[in-house]
DRENZA-575963 format. One record per residue (C-alpha): residue number from 1; z, y, x. Coordinates in steps of 0.2 Angstrom, whole numbers. Layout:
N
{NUM {Z Y X}};
...
END
This chain:
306
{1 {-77 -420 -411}};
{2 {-69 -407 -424}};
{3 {-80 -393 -431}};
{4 {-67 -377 -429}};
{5 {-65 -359 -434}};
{6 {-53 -350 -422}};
{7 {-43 -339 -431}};
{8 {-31 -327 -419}};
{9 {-29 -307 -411}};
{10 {-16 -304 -397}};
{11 {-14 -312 -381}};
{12 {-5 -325 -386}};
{13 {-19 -334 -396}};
{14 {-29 -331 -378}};
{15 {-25 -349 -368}};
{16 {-28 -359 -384}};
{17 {-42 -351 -388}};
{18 {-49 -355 -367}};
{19 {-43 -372 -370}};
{20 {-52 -378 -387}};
{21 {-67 -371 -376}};
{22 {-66 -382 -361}};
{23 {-61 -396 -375}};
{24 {-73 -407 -383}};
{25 {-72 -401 -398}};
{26 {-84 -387 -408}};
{27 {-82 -369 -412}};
{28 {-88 -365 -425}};
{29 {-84 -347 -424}};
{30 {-70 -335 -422}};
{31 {-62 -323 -434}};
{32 {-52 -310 -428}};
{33 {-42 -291 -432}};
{34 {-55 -278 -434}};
{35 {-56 -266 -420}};
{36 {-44 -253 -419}};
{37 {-40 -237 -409}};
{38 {-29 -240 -395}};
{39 {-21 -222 -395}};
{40 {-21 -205 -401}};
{41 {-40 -199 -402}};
{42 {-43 -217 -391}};
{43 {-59 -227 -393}};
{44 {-61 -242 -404}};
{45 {-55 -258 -393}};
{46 {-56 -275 -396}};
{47 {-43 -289 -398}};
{48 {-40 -299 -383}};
{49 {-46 -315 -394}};
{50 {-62 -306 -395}};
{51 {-66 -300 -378}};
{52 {-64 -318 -373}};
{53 {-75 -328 -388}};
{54 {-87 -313 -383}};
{55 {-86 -318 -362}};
{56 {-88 -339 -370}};
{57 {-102 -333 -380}};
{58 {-95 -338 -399}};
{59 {-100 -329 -414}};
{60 {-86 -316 -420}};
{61 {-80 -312 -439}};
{62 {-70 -296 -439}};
{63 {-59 -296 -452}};
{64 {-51 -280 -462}};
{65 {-44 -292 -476}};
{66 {-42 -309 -477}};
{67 {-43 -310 -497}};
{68 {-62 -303 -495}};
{69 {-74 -311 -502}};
{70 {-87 -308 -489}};
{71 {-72 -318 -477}};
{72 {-71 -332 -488}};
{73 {-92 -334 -490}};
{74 {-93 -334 -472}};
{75 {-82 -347 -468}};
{76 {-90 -357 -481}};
{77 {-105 -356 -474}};
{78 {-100 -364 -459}};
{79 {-93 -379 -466}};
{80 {-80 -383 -454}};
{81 {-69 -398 -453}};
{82 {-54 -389 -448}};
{83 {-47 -370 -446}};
{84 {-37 -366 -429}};
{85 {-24 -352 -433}};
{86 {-14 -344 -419}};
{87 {-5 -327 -420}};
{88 {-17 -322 -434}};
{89 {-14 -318 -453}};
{90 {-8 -324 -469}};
{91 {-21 -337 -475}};
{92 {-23 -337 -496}};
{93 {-21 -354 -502}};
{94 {-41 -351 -506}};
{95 {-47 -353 -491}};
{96 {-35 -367 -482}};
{97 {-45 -379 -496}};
{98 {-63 -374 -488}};
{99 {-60 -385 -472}};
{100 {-61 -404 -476}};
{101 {-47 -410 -464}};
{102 {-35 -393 -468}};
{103 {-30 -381 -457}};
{104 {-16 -380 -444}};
{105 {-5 -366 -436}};
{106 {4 -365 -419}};
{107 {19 -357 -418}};
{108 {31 -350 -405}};
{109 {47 -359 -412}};
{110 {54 -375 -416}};
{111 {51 -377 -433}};
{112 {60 -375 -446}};
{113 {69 -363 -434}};
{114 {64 -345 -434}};
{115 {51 -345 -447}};
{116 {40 -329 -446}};
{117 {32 -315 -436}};
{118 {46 -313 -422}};
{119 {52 -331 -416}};
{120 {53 -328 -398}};
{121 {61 -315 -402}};
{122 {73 -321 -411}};
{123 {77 -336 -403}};
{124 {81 -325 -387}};
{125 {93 -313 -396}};
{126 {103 -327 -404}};
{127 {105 -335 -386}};
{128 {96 -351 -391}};
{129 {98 -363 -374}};
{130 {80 -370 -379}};
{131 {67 -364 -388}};
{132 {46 -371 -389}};
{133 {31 -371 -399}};
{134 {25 -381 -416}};
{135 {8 -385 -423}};
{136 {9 -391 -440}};
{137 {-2 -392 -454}};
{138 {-4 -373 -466}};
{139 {2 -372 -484}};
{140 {1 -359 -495}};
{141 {21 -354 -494}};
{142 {22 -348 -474}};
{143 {27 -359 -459}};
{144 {32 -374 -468}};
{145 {20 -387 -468}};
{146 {23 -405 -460}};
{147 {25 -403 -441}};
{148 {10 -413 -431}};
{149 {19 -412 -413}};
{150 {32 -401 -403}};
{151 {36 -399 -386}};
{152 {52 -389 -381}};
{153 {56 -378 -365}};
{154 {72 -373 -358}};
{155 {78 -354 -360}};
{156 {85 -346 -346}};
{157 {101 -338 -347}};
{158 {92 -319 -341}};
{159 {75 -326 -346}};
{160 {66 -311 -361}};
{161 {57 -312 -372}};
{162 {41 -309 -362}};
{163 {46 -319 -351}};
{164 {45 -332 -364}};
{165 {31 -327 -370}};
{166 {20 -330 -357}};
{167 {26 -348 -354}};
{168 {26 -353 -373}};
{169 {6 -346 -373}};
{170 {2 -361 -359}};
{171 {13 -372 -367}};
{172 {6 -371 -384}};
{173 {-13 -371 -380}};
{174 {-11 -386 -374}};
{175 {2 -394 -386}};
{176 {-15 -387 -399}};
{177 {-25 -398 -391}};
{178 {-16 -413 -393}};
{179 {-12 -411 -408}};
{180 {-31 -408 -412}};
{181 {-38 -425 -404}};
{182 {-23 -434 -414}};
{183 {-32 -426 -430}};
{184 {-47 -432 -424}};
{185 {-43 -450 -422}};
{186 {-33 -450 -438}};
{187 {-17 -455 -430}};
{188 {-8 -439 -439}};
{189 {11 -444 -447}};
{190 {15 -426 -450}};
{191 {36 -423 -453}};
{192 {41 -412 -466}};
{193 {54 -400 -462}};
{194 {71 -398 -467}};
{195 {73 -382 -479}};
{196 {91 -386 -475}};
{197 {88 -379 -457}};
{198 {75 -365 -458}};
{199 {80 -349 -453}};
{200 {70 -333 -453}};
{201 {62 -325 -438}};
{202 {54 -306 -446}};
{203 {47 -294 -436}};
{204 {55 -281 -426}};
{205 {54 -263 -425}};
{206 {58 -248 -414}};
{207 {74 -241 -427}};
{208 {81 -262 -424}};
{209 {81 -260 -407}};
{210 {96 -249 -402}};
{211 {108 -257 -393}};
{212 {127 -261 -403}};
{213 {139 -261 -386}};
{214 {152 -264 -398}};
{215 {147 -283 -397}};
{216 {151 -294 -385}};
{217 {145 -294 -368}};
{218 {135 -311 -370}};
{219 {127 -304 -390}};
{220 {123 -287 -380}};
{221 {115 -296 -367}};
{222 {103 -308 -378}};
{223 {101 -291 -388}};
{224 {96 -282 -372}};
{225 {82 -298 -365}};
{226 {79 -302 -384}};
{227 {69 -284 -388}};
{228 {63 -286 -370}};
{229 {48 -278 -367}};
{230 {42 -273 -386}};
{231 {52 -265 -395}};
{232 {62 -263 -379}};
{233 {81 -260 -382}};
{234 {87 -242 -380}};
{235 {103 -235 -381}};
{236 {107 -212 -383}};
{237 {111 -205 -365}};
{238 {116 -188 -369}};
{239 {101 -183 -380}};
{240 {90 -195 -370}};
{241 {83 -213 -377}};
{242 {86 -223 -362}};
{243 {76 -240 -363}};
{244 {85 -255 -358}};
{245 {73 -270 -352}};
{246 {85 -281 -341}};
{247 {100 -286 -340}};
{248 {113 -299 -334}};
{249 {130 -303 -341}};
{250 {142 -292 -331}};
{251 {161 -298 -326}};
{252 {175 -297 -340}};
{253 {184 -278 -333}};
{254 {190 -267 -348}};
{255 {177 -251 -352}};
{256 {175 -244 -368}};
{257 {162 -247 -376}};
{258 {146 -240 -370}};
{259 {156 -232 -355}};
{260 {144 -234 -339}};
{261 {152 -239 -320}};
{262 {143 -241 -305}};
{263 {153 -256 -297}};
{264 {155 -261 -277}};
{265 {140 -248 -274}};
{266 {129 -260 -282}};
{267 {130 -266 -302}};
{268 {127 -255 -314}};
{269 {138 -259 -329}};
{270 {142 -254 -348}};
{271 {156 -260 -357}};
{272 {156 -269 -373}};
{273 {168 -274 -388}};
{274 {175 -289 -374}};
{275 {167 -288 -355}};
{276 {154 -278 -348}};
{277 {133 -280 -345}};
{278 {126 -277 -330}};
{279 {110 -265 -334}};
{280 {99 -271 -320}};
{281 {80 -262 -328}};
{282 {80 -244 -335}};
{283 {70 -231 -341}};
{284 {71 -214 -347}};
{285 {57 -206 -357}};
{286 {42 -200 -349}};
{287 {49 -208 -329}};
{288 {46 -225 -322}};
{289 {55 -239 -324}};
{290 {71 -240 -311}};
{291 {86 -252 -307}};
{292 {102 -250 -312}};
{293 {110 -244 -294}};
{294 {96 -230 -295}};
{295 {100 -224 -312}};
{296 {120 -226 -303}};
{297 {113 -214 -288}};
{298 {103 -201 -298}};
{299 {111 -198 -316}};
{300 {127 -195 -323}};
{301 {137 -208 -329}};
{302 {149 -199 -338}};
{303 {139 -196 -351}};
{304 {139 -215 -356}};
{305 {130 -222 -369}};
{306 {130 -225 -386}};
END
């Protein structure tokens, strides 16, 4: 049995965290983001990594800062064999030495691919065929320590990035606990990873996400599924921010790019720089979300977008 500190926020970290509580081994405690108001003028909410240590019943450390001192004496005191870190923070090299057997990561890539806060992302947008989850040991310069186990996944070719998401969450949790009982019984050979391969995964943010429909039809589409559904893609319609959360590749017919048709009474399409996209998930600003032979049958499309 491994003495733990969990360390995560968002959903994602949510499965792991359920599994390493059904597991055999301790929790310690988990740390967690601070509280924060969800909205203008909203009440303070919890992570969803807290509500659930809160419904198993685990002590919580809300963290503003990870360099803290406070932070650093607290897991101290708890003198834990290993930290747990998913979806969390930066750790200072000061406090990966307080656990005796180190500290390990899961994350949402195969490493060294896609190193950094967006992965899935980024995998999506590049039109990676396979993507899946790694849990390797922390060091001090960010996701490149040895790699303790990986498991891979298939990426489907409309498939987004919360699509993704939520499959790569299951996936991982258990993927942690595996790698945590091979901790355990000493039978870790972590692999170093090839700098030669690693590429950069940063995160992504609203001004990255409009949509460049003089790309190909295929980049467009991966862009499209890639930001799918935060940031969310959006292209200008008229004076309008249309969101753009679907899509499929459409046939290769000559449009301009950006230029909309509503084909067979049926596809939705805008052109690109070579072929077309088929929107097939829309939303203007303050409406619901509707497919692309609505949009067809209620707006015009000569405005196109851009």
């Amino acid at each position: 049995m491994l003495k733990i500190v969990f360390m995560g926020s968002p959903e994602f970290a949510v499965p792991s965290l359920e599994r390493l509580h059904h597991s055999h081994h301790e929790i310690l405690a988990v740390a967690t983001n601070a509280d924060k108001r969800r909205g203008r003028g909203g009440d303070l909410q919890p992570t969803a990594v807290k509500k659930k240590a809160k419904e198993f019943g685990y002590s919580v450390i809300d963290v503003d800062s990870v360099t803290d001192a406070g932070f650093q004496a607290a897991l101290e005191r708890l003198d834990p064999d290993l930290f747990v870190v998913v979806a969390f923070r930066i750790l200072p090299a000061k406090l990966l030495t307080i656990p005796s057997a180190g500290a390990v990561n899961l994350h949402a890539s195969l490493l060294p691919k896609y190193r950094g806060a967006a992965p899935i992302h980024w995998a999506v947008i590049n039109g990676e065929p396979e993507t899946g989850c790694s849990v390797f040991f922390l060091e001090e310069k960010v996701d490149t320590g040895a790699v303790i186990r990986q498991v891979r996944t298939r990426t489907g070719p409309n498939e987004t990035t919360g699509d993704l998401y939520h499959r790569l969450k299951m996936m991982g949790a258990d993927l942690l606990v595996e790698s945590l009982d091979l901790i355990e019984k000493d039978r870790v050979e972590g692999v170093p990873q090839d700098e030669s391969a690693a590429s950069r995964a940063p995160k992504l943010f609203r001004d990255d996400a409009r949509v460049n429909f003089r790309k190909s039809s295929q980049e467009v589409h991966n862009f499209i599924r890639g930001m799918s559904p935060s940031p969310c893609a959006w292209a200008n319609y008229g004076n309008l921010q249309l969101k753009l959360y679907r899509s499929k590749a459409g046939p290769d017919i000559e449009l301009d790019p950006g230029e909309l048709l509503f084909a067979e009474g049926r596809y939705l399409l805008a052109g690109c720089s070579r072929g077309s996209v088929e929107l097939t998930e829309l939303q203007l600003p303050g409406k619901p979300k509707i497919s692309g032979r609505d949009f067809a049958n209620g707006y015009n499309l000569d405005k196109g977008l851009k």
